[in-house]
C-alpha positions as CSV (number, residue, x, y, z in Angstrom):
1,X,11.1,-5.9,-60.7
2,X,13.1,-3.1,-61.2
3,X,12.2,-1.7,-57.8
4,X,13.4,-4.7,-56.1
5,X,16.7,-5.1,-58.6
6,X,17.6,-1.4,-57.7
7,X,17.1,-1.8,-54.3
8,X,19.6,-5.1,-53.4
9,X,21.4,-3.1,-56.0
10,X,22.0,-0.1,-53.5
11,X,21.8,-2.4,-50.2
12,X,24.3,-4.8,-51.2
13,X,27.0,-2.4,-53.5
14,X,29.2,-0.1,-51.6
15,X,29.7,2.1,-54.5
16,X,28.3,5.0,-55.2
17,X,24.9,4.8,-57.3
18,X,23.3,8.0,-58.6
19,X,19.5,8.5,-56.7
20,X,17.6,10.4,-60.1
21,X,19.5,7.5,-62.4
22,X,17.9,4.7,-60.7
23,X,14.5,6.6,-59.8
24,X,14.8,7.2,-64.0
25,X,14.9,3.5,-64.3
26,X,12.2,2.3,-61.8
27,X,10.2,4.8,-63.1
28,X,10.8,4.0,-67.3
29,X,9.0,0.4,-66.0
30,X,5.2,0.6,-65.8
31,X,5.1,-1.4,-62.7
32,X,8.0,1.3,-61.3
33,X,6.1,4.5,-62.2
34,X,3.1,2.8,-60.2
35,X,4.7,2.5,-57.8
36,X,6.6,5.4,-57.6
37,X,3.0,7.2,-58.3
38,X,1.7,5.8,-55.0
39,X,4.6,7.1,-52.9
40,X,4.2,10.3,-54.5
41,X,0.4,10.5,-53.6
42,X,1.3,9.4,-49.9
43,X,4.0,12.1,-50.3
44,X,1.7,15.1,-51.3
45,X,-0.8,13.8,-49.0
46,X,1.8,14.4,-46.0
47,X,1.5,10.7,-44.9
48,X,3.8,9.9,-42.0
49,X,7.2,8.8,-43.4
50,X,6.6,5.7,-41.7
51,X,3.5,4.8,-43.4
52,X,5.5,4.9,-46.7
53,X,7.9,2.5,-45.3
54,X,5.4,0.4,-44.6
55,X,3.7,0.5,-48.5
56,X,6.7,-0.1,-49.6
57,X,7.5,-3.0,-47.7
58,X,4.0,-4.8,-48.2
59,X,4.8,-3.8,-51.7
60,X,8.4,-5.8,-51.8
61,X,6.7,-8.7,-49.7
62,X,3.7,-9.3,-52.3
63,X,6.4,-9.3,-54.9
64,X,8.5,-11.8,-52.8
């Protein structure tokens, strides 16, 4: 829930809002740090940018 509270957070405020703080906070959730695990492992894997847009966004659908 974080993920998705962080991310209307950033898309819908035009102020300034600190990357590492709110990757601290998604990440201090256990639901966040899976997560943020998975993109990791697409990450080291070299996976396409695009196909980590596209976990994350089945990700925010399922919760949605």
């Amino acid at each position: 829930m974080v993920l998705v509270f962080a991310s209307a957070n950033v898309n819908h405020h035009a102020k300034f809002v600190d990357t590492k703080t709110v990757l601290t906070e998604i990440d201090s959730e256990p639901f966040g740090n899976v997560i943020l695990s998975a993109v990791q492992a697409h990450l080291q894997a070299k996976t396409p940018a695009d196909e980590v847009n596209i976990l994350l966004n089945a990700i925010v659908a399922g919760i949605v």
